[in-house]
N, C-alpha and C positions, 0 to 999 in steps of 0.2 A: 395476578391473582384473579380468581373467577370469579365472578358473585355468585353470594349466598342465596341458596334458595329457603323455602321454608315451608312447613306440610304442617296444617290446622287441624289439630284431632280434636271433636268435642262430639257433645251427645246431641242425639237429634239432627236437627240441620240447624246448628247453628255456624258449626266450622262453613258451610258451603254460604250461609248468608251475610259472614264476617268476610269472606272471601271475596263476594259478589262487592260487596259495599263495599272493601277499598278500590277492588279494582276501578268503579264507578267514581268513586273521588279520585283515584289517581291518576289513572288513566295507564297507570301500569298491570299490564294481562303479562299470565304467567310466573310470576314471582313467588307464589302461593298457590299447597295445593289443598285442598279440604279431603278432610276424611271423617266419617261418620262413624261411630260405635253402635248404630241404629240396628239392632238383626242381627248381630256378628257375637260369635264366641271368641273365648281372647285370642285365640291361636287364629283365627279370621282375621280379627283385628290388625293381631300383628304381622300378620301377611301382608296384609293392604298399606301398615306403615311402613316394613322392608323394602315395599315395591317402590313408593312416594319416593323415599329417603335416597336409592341407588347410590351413586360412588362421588357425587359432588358433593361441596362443602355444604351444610343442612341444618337448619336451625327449627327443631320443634316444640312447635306451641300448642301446649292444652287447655281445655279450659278449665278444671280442676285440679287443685293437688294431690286429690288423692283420688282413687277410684279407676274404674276402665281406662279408660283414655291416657291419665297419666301413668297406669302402672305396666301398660302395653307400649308404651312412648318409651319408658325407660327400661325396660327390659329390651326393646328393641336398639335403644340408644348407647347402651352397656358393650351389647353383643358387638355395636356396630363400631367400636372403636372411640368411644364416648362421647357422642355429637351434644350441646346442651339441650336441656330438655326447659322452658320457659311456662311454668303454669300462670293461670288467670288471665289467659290472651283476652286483650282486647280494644277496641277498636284504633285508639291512638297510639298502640304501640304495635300495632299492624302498619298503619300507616308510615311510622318512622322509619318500619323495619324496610319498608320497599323502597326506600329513597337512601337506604346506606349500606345497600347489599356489598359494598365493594371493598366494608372495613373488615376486619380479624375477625374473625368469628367467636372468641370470646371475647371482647369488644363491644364487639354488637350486640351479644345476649345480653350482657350488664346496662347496653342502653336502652336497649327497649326495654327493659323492664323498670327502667327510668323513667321512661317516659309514659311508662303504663301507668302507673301510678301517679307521677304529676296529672295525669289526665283524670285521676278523680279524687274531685273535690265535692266539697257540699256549699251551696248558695242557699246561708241564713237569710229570713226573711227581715229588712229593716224592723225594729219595733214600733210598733202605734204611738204616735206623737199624745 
């Protein structure tokens, strides 16, 4: 089996600076690809996700659920033979994802979005003695 790749849509540049920072923690380049909604009409959009996405097994991560980004991911993801589409990317579930490209790809959507969420927690401050 190939590993998974995975294509980061979010607004602004956030997909390219979630992208940048794993690669820098991992040390794995390539694995991830950013895509911007910045400028783009949806049909742009979804040009730019068609291209990312191509004929290998492909795991897309948005940053919202609902909005540009997600509803050009899955209209692309639909079209494209139903690749999962993972909204609220972020940063610890990026990281997990590039270290288990090698599992099932529905699989691997269910974990990282496991591990997206274990990654956020809230740190209550002790109370004043």
């Amino acid at each position: 089996m190939s590993e998974v790749r995975g294509v980061v849509v979010a607004h602004g540049n956030l997909a390219r600076s979630l992208v940048e920072t794993v690669e820098s923690i991992s040390g794995v380049e390539g694995a991830l690809r950013p895509i911007s909604n910045e400028s783009c009409s949806p049909e742009l959009l979804m040009a730019r996700i068609r291209e990312a996405v191509g004929a290998e097994p492909v795991l897309i991560f948005v940053d919202l659920a609902s909005g540009s980004c997600s509803h050009a991911a899955r209209l692309v993801a639909r079209d494209g033979g139903g690749m999962p589409v993972v909204s609220g990317v972020n940063l610890p579930m990026l990281l997990d994802f590039v270290f288990h490209r090698d599992m099932e790809l529905t699989q691997l959507s269910k974990r990282v979005v496991e591990k997206g969420r274990a990654g956020a927690i809230v740190h209550l401050p002790d109370p004043c003695p």
